[in-house]
C-alpha atoms as one frame of an Amber mdcrd trajectory, in Angstrom:
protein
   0.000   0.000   0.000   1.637   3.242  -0.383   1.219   6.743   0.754   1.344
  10.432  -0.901   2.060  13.163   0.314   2.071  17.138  -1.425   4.057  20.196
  -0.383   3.092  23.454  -2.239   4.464  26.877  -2.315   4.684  30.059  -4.408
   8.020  31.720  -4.923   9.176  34.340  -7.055   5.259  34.318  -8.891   5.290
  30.555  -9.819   3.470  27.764  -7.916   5.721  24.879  -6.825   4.099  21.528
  -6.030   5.956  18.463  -4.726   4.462  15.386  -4.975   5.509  12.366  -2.560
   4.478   8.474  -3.441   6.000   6.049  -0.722   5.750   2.626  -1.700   7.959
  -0.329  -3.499   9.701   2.481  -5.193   9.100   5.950  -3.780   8.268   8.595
  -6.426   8.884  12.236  -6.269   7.372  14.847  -9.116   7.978  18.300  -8.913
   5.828  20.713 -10.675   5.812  24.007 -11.584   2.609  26.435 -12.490   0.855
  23.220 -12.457   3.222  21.530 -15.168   5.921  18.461 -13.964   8.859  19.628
 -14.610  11.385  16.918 -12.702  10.318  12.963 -11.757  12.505  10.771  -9.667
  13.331   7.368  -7.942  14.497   6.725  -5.089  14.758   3.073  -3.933  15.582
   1.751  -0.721  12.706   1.956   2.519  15.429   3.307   5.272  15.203   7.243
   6.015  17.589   9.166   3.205  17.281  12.521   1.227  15.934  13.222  -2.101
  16.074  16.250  -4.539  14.880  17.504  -7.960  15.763  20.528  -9.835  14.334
  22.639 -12.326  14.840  26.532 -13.670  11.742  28.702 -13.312  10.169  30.516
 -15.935  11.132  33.837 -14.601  12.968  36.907 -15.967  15.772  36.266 -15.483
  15.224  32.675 -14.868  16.232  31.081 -11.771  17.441  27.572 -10.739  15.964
  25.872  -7.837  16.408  22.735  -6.101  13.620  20.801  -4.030  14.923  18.673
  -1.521  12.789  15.845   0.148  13.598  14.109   3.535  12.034  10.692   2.965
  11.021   9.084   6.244  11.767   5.170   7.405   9.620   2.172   6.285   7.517
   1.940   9.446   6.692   5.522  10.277   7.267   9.134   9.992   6.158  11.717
   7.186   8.236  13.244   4.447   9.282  17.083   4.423   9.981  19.412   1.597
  12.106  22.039   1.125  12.623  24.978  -1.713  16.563  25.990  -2.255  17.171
  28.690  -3.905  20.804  29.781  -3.049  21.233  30.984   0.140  17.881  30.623
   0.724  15.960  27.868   2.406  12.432  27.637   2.383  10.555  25.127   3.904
   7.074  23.906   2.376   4.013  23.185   3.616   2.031  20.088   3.074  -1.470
  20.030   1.585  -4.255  17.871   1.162  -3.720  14.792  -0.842  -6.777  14.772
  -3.302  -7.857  11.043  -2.922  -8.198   9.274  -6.449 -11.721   8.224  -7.269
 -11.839   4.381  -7.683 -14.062   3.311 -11.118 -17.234   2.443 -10.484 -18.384
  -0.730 -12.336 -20.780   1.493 -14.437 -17.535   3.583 -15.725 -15.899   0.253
 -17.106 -19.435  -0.089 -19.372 -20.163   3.269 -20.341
């Protein structure tokens, strides 16, 4: 079974969204004005770091770099943080929208 888990924020007039997937493989997308920019893997289930990095569309553009403390197999939660030089900004999690299962009628329809 896995779990999911978003962080959003909004720096220099973008909207940055990281999305979380813990399972088998754990999954991280990053997304920016609502478009993924950056996917990644990260296998193992013991407590590590992960990151993804994109340029925003800004003038002048400007690199950032997400980085994702993954939790342990058994417990804890992942946190998400935007780097942008020297600065360090931590983001906030937000409600997971829950995926809607088909209902049998869907599969006929």
């Amino acid at each position: 079974m896995s779990r999911e888990y978003h962080f959003h924020c909004e720096y220099a007039g973008c909207s940055v969204t990281v999305g979380v997937r813990l399972a088998g493989t754990r999954r991280l997308e990053l997304l920016v004005d609502g478009k993924e920019v950056a996917v990644g893997q990260v296998h193992g289930h013991h407590a590590q770091p992960g990151s993804l990095s994109t340029t925003l569309p800004t003038d002048p553009p400007r690199a950032i770099t997400v980085e994702v403390d993954l939790p342990g197999a058994l417990r804890g939660v992942p946190a998400a943080t935007l780097v942008d030089g020297d600065t360090r900004l931590p983001m906030p999690a937000r409600d997971v929208p829950h995926r809607a299962r088909p209902t049998e009628a869907s599969w006929y329809g």
